[in-house]
C-alpha positions as CSV (number, residue, x, y, z in Angstrom):
1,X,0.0,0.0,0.0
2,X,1.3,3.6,-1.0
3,X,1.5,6.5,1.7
4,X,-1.9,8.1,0.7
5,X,-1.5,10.8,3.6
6,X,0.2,11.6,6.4
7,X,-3.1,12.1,8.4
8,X,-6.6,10.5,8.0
9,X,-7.8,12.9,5.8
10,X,-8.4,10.5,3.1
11,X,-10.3,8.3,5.4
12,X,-13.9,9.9,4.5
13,X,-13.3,8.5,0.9
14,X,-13.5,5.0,1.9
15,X,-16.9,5.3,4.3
16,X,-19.0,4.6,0.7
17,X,-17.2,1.0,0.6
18,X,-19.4,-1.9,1.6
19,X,-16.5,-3.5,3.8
20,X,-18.7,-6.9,4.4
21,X,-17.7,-7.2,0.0
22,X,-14.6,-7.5,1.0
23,X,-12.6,-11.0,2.3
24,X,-9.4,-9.6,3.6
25,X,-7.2,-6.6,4.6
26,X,-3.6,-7.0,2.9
27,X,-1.0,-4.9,4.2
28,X,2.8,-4.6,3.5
29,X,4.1,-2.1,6.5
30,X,6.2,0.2,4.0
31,X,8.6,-1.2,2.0
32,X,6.8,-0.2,-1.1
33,X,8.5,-1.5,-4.2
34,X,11.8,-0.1,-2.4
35,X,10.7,3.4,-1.7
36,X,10.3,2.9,1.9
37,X,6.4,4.8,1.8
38,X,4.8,4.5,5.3
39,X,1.0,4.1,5.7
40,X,-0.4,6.3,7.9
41,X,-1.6,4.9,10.9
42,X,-4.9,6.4,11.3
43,X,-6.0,4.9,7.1
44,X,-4.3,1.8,8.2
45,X,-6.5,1.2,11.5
46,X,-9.8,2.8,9.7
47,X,-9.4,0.0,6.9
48,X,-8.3,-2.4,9.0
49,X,-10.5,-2.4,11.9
50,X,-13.4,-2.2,9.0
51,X,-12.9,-4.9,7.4
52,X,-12.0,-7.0,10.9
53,X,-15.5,-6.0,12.0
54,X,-17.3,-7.2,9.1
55,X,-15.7,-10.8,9.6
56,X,-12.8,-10.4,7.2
57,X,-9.3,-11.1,7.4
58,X,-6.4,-9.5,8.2
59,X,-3.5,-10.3,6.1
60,X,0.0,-9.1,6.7
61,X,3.4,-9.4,4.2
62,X,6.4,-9.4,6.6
63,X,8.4,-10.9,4.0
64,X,10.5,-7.8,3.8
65,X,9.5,-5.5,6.8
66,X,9.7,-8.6,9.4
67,X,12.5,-9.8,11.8
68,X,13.4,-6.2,12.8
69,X,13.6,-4.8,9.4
70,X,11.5,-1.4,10.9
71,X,13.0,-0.9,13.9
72,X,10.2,-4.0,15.3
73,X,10.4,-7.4,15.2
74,X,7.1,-6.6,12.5
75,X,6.3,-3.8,10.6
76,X,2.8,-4.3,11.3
77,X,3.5,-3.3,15.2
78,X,3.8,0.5,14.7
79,X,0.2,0.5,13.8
80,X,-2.2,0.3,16.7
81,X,-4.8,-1.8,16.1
82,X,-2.8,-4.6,14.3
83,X,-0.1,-4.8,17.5
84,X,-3.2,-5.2,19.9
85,X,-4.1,-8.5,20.4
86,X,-7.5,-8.6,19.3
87,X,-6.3,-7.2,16.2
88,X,-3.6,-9.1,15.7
89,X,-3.6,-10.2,12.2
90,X,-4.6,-13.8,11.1
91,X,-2.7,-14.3,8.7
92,X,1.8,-13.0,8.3
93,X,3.6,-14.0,5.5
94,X,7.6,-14.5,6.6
95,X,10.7,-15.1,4.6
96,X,13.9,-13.4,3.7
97,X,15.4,-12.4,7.8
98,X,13.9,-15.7,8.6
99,X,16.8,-17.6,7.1
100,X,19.5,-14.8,7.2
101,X,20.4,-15.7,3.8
102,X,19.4,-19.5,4.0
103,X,15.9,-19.4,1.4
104,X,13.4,-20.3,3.7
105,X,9.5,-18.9,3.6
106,X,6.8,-19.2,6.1
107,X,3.5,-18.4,7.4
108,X,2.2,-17.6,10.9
109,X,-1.6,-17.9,11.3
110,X,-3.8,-17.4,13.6
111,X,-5.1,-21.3,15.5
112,X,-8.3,-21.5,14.4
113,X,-7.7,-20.5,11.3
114,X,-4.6,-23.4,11.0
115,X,-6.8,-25.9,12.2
116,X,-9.8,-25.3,9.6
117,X,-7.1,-25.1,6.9
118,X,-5.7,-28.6,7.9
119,X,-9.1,-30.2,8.4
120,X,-10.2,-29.1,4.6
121,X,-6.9,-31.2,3.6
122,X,-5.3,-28.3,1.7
123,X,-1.9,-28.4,0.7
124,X,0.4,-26.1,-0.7
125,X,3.6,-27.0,-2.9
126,X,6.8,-25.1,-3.3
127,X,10.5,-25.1,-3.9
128,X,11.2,-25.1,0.1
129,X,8.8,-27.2,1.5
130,X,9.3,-29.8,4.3
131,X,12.9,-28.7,4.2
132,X,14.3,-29.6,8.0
133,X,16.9,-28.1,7.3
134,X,15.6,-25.0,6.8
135,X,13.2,-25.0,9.5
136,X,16.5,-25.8,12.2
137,X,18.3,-22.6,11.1
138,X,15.4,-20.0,10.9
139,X,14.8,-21.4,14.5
140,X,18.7,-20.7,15.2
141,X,18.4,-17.5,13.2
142,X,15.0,-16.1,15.9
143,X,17.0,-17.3,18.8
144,X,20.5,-15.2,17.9
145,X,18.0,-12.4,17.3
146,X,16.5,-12.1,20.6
147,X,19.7,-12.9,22.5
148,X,21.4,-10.8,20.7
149,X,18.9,-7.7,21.0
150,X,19.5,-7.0,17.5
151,X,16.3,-5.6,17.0
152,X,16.3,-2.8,19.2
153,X,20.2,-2.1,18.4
154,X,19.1,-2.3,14.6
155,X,16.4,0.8,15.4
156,X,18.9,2.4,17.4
157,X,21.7,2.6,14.6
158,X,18.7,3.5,11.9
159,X,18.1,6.5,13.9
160,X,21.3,7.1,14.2
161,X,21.8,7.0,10.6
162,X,18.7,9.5,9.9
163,X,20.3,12.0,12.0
164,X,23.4,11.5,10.1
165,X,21.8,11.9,6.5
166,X,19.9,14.6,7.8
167,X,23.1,17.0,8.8
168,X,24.5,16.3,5.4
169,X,20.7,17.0,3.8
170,X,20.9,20.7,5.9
171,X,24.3,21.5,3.8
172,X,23.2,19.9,0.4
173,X,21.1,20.8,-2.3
174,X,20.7,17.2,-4.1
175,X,18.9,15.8,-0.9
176,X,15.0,16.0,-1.4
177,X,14.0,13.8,1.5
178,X,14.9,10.9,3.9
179,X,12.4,8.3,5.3
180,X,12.8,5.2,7.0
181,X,12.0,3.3,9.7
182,X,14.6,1.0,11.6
183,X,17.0,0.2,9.4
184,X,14.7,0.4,6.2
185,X,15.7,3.8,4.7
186,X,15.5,6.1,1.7
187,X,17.1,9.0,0.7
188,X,15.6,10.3,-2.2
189,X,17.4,12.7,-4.5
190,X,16.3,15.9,-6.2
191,X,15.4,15.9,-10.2
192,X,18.4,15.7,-12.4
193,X,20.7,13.9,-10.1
194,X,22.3,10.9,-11.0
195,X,21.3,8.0,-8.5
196,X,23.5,5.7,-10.2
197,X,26.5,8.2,-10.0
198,X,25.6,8.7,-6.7
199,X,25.7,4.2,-6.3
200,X,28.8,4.4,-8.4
201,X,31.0,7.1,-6.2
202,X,29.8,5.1,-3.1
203,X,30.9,1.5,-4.6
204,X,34.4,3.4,-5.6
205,X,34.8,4.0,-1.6
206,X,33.7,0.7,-0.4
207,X,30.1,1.1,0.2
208,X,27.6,-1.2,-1.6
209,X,23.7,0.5,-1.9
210,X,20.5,-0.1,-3.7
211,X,19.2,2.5,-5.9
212,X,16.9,3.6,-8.6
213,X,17.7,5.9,-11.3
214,X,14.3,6.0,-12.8
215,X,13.1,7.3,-8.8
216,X,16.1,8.8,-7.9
217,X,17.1,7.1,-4.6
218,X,19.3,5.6,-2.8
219,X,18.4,2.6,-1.1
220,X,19.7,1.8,2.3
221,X,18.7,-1.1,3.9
222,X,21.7,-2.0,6.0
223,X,22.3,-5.0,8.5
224,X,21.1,-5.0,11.4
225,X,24.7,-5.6,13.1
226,X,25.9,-2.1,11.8
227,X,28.0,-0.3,14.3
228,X,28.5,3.5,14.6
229,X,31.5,3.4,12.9
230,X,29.8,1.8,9.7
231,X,27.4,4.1,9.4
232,X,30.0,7.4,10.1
233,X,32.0,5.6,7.2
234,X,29.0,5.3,5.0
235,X,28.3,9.0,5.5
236,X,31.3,10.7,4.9
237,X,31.9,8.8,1.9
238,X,28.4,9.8,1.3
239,X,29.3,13.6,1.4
240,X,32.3,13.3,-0.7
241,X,30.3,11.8,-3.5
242,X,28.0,14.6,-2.9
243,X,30.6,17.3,-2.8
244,X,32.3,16.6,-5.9
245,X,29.0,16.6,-7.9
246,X,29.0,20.1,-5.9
247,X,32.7,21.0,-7.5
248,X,33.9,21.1,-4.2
């Protein structure tokens, strides 16, 4: 879902809908194709908590926003209504962090809802399936996590690095905007500046980024074991590239 407004103000648009029509809620908490666009809470409850109370579902992908991508072990806990438990959704969709590189995929749902699944004799088929191997290190990979704290550290460096990009954004004109949440982050660039420049004066200094040169950003979606000294590194080489587009 794209950021449709920062406030509810949009909300009134949607009171037409007959929400009972509808079978499920699907929600990816931000990452948005890359562009790191956050939902705004107040749409996000409104639509959710409609279509919870006319018996639909609440479906959630983590796939790229879960195991402490946003700052939260899931995206879907800076919204209200979804991180209380009778909102809790029914249905999260995992992968990616769940295997720290191993390919693994999975599905959390809600009890009831497993057991009526299981009862109907469904089955689902894919490359990764009954794969014990698999299954041994995402449980490894959850229990390093907690132990670890690596979530909260991760939101901790994220905002670290925000503050960074944002003193270099107060002395630079190519810098339109940074979002992010956690370590999920965006910097987008102004029109006529070179993303892939940008990518290529970073990679020339040791520091490897996503980017789009169609959107103009620079994508930084960094581990979640980055230290302080990483992200200083990543910044400075991030206002060199920046000052010599500048001619300084």
């Amino acid at each position: 879902m794209k950021d449709i407004g920062r406030d509810c103000s949009s909300c009134g648009r949607y009171n037409h809908l007959d929400f009972s029509q509808y079978a499920s809620f699907v929600f990816e908490p931000g990452n948005s194709g890359g562009m790191v666009l956050l939902p705004p809470e107040r749409l996000v409850n409104f639509l959710a908590g409609n279509v919870r109370a006319a018996g639909g579902l609440l479906v959630v992908n983590e796939v790229t926003t879960g195991f402490g991508r946003t700052g939260k072990w899931f995206g879907f806990q800076h919204y209200g209504f979804l991180n209380s438990v009778t909102g809790a959704p029914d249905f999260i969709a995992l992968g990616k962090g769940l295997g720290n590189g191993y390919p693994i995929s999975a599905v959390l749902a809600r009890e009831s809802l497993a057991v009526a699944a299981e009862k109907t004799g469904f089955r689902y088929v894919q490359s990764h399936i009954d794969d014990p191997m698999g299954c041994r290190i995402a449980r490894e990979v959850v229990s390093v996590m907690a132990k670890g704290n690596w979530v909260l550290k991760g939101s901790e460096m994220g905002e670290y690095l925000r503050s960074r990009l944002a003193d270099i954004a107060a002395g630079n004109k190519y810098i339109k905007e940074i979002r992010g949440r956690g370590m999920m982050n965006v910097v987008m660039l102004e029109s006529g500046v070179s993303a892939g420049a940008i990518f290529k004066g970073l990679l020339e200094r040791g520091y490897f980024c996503g980017y789009s040169e169609q959107l103009s950003f620079i994508h930084l979606y960094a581990p979640l074991i980055i230290s302080r000294e990483d992200v200083d590194g990543f910044c400075s080489a991030f206002e060199q590239v920046l000052d010599i587009r500048d001619g300084s």
